[in-house]
DSSP file (Angstrom, degrees, kcal/mol; ACC not computed):
  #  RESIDUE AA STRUCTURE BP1 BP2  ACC     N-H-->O    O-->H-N    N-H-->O    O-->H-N    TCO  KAPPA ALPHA  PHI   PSI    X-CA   Y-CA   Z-CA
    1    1 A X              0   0    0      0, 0.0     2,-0.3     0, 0.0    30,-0.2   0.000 360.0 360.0 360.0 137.3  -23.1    5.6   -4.2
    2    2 A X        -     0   0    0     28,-2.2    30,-0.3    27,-0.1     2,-0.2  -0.735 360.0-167.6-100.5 152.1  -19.3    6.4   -3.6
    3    3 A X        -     0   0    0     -2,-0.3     2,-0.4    28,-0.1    30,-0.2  -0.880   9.0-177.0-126.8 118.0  -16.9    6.7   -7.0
    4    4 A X  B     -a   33   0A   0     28,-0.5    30,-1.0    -2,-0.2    31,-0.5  -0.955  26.0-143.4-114.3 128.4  -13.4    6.7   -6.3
    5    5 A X  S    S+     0   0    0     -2,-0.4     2,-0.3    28,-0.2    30,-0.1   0.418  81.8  13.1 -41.4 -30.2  -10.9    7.2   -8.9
    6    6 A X  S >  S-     0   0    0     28,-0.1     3,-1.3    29,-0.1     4,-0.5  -0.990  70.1-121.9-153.0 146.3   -8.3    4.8   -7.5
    7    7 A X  G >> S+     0   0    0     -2,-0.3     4,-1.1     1,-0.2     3,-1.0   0.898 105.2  56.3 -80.1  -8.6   -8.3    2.3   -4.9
    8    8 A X  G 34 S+     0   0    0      1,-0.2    -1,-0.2     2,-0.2     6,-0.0   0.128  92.5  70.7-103.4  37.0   -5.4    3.7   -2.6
    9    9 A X  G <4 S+     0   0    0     -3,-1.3    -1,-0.2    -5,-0.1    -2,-0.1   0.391  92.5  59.9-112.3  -9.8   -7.3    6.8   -2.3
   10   10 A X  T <4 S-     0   0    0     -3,-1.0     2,-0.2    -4,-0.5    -2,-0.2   0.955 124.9 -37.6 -61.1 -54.6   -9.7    4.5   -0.2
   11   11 A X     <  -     0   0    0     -4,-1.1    -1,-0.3     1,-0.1     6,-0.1  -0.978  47.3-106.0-172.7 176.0   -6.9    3.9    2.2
   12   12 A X  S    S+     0   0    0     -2,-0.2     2,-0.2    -3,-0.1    -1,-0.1   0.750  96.9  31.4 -88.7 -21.5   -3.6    3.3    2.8
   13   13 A X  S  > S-     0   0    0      1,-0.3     4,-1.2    -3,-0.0     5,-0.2  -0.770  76.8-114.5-132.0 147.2   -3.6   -0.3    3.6
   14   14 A X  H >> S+     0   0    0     40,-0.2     3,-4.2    -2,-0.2     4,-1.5   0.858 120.0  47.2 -59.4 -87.4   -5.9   -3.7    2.4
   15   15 A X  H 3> S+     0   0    0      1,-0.3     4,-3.0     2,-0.2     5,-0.4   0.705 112.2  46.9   6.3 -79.9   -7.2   -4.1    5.7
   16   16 A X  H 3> S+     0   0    0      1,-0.2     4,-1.7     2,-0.2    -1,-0.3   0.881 117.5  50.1 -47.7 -28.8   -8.2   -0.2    6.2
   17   17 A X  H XX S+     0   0    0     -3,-4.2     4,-3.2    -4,-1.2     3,-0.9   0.977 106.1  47.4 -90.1 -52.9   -9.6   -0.4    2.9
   18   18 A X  H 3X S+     0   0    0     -4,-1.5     4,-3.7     1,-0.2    -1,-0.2   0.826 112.5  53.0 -60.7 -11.1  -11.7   -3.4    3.2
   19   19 A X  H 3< S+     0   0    0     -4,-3.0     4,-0.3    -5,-0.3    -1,-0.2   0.812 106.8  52.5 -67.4 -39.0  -13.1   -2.1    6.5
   20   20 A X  H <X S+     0   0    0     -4,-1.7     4,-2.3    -3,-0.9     3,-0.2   0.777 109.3  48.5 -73.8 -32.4  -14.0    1.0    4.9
   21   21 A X  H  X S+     0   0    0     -4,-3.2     4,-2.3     1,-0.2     5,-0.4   0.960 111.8  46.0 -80.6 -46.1  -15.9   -0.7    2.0
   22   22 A X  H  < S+     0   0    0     -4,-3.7    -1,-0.2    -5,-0.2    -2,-0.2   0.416 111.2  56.0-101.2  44.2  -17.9   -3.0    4.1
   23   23 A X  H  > S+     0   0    0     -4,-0.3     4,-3.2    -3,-0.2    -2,-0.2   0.671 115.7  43.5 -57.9 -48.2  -18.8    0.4    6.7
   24   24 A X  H ><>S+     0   0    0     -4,-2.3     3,-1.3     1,-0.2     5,-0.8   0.970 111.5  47.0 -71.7 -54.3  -20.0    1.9    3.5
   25   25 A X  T 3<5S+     0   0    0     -4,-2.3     3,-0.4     1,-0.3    -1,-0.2   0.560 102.8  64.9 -58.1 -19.2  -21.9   -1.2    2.2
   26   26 A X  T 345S+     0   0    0     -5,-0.4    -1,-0.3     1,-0.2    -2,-0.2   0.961 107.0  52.0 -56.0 -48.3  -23.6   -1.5    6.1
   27   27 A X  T <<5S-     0   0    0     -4,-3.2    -2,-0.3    -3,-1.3    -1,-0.2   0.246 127.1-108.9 -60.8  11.0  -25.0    1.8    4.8
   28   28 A X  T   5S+     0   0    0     -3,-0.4     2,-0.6     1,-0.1    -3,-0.2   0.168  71.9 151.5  58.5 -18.2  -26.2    0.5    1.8
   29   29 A X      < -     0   0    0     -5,-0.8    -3,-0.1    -6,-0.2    -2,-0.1  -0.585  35.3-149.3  20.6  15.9  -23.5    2.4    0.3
   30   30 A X        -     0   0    0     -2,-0.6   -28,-2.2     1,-0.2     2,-1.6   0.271   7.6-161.7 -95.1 145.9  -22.0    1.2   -3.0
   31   31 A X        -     0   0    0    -30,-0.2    10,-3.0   -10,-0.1     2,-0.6  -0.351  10.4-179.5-102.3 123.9  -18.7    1.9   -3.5
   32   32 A X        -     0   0    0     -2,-1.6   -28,-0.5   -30,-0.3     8,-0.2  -0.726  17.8-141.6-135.1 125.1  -17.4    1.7   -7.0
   33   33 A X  B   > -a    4   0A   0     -2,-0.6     5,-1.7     6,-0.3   -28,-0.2  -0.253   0.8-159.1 -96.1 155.6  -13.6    2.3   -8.4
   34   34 A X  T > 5S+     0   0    0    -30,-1.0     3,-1.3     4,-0.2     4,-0.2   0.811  93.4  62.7-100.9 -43.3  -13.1    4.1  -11.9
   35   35 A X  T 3 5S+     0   0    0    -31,-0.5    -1,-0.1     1,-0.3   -29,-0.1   0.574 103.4  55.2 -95.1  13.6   -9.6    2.7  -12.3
   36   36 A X  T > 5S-     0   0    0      3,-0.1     3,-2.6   -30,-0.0    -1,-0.3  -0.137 126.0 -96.2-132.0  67.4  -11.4   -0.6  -12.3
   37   37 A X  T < 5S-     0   0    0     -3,-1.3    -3,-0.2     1,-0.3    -2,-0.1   0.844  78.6 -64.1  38.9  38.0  -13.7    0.0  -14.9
   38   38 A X  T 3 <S-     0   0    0     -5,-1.7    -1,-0.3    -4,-0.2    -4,-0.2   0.423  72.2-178.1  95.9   4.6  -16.1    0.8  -12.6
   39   39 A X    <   -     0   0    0     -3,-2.6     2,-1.0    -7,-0.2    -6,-0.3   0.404  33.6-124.6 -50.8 165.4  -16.6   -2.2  -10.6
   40   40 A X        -     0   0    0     -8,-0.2     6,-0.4     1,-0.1     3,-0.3  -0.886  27.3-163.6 -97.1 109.8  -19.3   -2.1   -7.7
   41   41 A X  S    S+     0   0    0    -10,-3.0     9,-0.1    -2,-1.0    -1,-0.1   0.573  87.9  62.7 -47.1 -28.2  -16.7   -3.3   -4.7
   42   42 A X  S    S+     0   0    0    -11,-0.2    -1,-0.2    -3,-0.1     5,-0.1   0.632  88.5  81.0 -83.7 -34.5  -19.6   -4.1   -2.5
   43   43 A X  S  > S-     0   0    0     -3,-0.3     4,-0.6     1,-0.1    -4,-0.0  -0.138  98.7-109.1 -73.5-177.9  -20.8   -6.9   -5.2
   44   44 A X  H >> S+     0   0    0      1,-0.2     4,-2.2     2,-0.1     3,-1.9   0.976 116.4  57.2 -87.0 -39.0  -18.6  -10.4   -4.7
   45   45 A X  H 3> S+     0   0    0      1,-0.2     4,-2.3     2,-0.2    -1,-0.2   0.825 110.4  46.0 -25.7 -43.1  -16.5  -10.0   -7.9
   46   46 A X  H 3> S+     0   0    0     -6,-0.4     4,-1.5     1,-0.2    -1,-0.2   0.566 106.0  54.0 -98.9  -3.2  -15.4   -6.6   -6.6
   47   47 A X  H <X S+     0   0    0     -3,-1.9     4,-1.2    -4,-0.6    -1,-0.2   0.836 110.8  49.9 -80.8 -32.9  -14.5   -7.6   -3.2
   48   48 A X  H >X S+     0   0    0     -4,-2.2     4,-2.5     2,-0.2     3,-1.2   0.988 119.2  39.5 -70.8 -66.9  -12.3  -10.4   -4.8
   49   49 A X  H 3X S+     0   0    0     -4,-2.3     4,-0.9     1,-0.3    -1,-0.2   0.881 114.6  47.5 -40.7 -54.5  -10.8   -7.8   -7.0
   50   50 A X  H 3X S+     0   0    0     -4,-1.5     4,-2.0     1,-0.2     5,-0.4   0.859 114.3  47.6 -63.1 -22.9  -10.5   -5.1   -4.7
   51   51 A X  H <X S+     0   0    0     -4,-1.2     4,-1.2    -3,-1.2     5,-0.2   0.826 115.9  43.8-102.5 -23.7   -8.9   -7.3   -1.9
   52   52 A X  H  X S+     0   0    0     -4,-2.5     4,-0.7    -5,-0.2    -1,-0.3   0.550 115.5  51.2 -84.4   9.3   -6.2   -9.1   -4.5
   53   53 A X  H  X S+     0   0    0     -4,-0.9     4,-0.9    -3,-0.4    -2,-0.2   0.878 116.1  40.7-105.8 -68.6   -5.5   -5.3   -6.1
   54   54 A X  H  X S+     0   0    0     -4,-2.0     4,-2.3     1,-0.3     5,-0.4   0.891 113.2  59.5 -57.8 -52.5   -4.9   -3.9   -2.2
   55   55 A X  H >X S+     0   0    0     -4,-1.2     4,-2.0    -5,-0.4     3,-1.7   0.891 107.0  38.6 -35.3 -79.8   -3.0   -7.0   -1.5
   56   56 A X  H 3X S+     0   0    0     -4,-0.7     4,-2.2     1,-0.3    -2,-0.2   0.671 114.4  55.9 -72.0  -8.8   -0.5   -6.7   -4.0
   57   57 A X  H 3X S+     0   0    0     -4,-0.9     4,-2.8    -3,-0.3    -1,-0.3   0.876 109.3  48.2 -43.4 -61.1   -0.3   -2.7   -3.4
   58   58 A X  H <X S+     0   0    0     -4,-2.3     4,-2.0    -3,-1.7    -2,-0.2   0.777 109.2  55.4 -68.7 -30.9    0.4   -3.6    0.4
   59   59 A X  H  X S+     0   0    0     -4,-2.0     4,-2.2    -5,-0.4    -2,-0.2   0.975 108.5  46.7 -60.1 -67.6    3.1   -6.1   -1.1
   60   60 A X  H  X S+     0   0    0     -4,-2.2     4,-3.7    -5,-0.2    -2,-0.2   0.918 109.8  55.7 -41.1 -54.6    4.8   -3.2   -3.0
   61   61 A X  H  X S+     0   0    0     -4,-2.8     4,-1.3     1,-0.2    -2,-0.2   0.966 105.5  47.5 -60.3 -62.9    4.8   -1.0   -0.1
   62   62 A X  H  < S+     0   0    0     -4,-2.0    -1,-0.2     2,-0.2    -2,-0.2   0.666 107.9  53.8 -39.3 -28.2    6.5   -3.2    2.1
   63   63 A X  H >X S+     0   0    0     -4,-2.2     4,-4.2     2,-0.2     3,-2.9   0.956 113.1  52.9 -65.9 -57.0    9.5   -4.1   -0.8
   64   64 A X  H 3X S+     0   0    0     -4,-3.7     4,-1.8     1,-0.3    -2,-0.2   0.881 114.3  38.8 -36.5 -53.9    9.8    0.1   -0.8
   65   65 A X  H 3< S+     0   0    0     -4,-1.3    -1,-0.3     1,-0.3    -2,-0.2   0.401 113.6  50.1-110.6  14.1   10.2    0.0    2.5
   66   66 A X  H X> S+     0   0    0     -3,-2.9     3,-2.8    -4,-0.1     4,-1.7   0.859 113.4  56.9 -79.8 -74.9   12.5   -3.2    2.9
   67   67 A X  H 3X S+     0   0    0     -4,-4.2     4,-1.1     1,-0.3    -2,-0.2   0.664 106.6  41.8 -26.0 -68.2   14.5   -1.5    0.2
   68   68 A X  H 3X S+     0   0    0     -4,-1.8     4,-1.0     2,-0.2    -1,-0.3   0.325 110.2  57.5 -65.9   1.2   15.1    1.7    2.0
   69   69 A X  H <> S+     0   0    0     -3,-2.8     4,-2.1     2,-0.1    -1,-0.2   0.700 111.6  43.2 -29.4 -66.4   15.7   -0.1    4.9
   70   70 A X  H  X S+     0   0    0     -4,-1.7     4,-1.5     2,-0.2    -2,-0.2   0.810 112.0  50.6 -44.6 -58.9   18.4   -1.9    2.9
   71   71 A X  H >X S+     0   0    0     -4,-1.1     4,-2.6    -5,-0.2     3,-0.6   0.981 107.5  53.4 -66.2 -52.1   19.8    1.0    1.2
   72   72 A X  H 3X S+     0   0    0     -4,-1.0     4,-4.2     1,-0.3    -2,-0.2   0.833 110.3  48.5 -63.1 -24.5   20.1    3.0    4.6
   73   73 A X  H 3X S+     0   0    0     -4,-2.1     4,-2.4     2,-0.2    -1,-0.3   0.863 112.9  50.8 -69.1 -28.8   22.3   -0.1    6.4
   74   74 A X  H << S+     0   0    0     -4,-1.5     4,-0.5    -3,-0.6     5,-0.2   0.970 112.1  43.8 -85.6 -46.8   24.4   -0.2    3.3
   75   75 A X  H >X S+     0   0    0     -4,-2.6     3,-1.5     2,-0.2     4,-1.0   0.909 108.0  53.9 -48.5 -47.3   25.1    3.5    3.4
   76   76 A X  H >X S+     0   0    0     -4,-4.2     3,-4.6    -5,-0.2     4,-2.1   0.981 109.2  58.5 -39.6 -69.1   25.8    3.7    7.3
   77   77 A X  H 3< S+     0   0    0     -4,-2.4    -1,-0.2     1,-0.3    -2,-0.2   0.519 114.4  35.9 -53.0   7.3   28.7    0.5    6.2
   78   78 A X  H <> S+     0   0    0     -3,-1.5     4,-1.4    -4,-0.5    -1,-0.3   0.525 113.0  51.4-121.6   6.3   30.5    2.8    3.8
   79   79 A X  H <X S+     0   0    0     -3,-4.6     4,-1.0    -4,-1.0    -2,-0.2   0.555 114.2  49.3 -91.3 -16.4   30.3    6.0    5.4
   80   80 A X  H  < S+     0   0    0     -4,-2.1    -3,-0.1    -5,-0.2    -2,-0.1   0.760 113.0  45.0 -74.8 -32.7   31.7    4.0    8.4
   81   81 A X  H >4 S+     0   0    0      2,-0.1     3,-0.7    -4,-0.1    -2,-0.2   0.858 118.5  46.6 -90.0 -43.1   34.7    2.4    6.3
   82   82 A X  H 3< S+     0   0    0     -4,-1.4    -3,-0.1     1,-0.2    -2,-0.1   0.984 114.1  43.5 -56.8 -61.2   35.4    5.9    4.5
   83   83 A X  T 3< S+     0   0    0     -4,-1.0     2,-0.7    -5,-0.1    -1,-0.2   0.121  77.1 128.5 -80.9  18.6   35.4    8.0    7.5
   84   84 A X    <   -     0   0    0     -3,-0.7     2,-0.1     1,-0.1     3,-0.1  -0.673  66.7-114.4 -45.7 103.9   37.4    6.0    9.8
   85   85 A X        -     0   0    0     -2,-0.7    -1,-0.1     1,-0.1    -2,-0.1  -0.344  25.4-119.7 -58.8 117.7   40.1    8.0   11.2
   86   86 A X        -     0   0    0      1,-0.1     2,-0.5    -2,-0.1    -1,-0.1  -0.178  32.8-119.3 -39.5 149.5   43.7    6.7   10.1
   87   87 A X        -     0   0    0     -3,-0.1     2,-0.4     2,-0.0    -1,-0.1  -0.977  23.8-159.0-113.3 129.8   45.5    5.8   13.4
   88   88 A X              0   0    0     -2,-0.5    -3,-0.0     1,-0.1    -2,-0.0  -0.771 360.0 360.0-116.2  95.4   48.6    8.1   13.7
   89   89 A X              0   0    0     -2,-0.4    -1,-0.1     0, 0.0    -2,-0.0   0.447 360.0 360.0-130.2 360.0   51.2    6.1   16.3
């Protein structure tokens, strides 16, 4: 039996993660999360769970990284508008 405290200490991604659960569970393995009251991941209830909890994790991580995306284009367009050089004729 695995316990891991959290599920994105499995992996970084849904995908990675569900791969990882059913590696362990090939082994007979069961993999079971503490910060969901303990489910067994391996059972089908905890595949459902684990794969809509990593979903919306992988959702969140993609807004971050939309965001700062976002943020960095908006900074380039005012650091471009400030630091224009006046033209001197």
């Amino acid at each position: 039996m695995l316990i891991v405290t959290k599920l994105d200490r499995l992996g970084r991604n849904a995908m990675y993660i569900r791969k990882t659960v059913e590696l362990l569970a090939g082994s007979e393995i069961r993999v079971h999360c503490r910060a969901l009251g303990g489910v067994d991941l391996t059972s089908p209830a905890g595949k459902m769970t684990m794969q809509v909890i990593s979903a919306v994790a992988e959702f969140e991580r993609d807004l971050l990284i939309e965001r700062t995306i976002l943020w960095y284009c908006a900074g380039k367009s005012i650091r471009e508008t400030l630091w224009t050089p006046l033209r001197t004729e």
